[in-house]
C-alpha positions as CSV (number, residue, x, y, z in Angstrom):
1,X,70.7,132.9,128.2
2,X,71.4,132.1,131.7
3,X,71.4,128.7,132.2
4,X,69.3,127.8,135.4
5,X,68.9,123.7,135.8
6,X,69.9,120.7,133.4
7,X,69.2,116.9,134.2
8,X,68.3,114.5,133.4
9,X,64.3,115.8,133.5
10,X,64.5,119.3,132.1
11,X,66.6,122.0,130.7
12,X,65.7,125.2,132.2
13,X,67.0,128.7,131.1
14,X,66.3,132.2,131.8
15,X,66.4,135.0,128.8
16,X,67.1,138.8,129.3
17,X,66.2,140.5,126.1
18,X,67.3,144.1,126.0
19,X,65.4,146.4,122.9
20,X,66.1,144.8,119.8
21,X,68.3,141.6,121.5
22,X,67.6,138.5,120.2
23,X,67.8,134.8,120.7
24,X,69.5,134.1,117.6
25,X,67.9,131.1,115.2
26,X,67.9,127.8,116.6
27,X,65.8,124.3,117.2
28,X,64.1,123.1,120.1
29,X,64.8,119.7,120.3
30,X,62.4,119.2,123.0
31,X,59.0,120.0,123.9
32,X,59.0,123.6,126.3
33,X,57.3,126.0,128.2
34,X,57.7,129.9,127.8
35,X,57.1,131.1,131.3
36,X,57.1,135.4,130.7
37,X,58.5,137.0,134.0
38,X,57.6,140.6,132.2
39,X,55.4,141.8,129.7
40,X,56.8,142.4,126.3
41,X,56.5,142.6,122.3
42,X,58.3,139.7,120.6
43,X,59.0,139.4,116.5
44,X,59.2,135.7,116.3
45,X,61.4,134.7,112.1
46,X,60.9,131.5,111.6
47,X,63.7,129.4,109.2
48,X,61.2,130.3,105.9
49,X,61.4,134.4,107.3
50,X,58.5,134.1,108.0
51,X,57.2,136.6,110.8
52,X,54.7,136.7,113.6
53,X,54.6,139.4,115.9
54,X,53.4,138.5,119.6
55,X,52.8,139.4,123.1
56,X,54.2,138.4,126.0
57,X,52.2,138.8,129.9
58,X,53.4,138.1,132.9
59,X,52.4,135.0,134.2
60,X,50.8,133.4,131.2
61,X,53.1,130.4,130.0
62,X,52.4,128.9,127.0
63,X,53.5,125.5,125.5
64,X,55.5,124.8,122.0
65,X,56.3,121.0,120.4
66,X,59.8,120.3,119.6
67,X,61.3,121.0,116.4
68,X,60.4,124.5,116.5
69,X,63.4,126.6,114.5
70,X,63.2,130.7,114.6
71,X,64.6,133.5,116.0
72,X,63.3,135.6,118.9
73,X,63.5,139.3,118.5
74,X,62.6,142.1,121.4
75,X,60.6,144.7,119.0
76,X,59.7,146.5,122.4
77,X,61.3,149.3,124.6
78,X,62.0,147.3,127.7
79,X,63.9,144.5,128.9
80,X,62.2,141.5,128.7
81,X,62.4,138.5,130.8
82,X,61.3,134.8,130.5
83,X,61.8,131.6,132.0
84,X,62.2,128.4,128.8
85,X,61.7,125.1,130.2
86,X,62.6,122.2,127.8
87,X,60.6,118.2,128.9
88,X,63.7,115.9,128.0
């Protein structure tokens, strides 16, 4: 995680997930946006191992509430790249 902006605002951070990277688990303590810079297949364990598996497209952001707890996991063959922006 590359840390890109913090204030007061918004947290913003940049992910590069090699092949089988992950984020590791952890909580959003705020509300965010997922802003994919590449495509990419993402294995998202939530804190019950529970398991979704998703896709990620260039230029589609999507939104989450906070108090989301799971694990982000590159299931793909290429790097993946996304921009998380957390609403203090």
């Amino acid at each position: 995680m590359l840390e890109q902006i913090n204030n007061k605002k918004v947290n913003v951070n940049k992910f590069i997930l090699k092949p089988n990277d992950s984020t590791g688990i952890h909580v959003h303590s705020f509300d965010y946006v997922i802003i994919p810079i590449t495509d990419g297949n993402l294995k998202i364990v939530d804190k019950n191992k529970n398991e979704l598996i998703t896709n990620l497209v260039a230029g589609e952001p999507y939104f989450r509430k906070k108090g989301v707890e799971h694990n982000v996991i590159n299931i793909g063959t290429n790097i993946i790249i996304f921009i998380e922006v957390e609403i203090k």
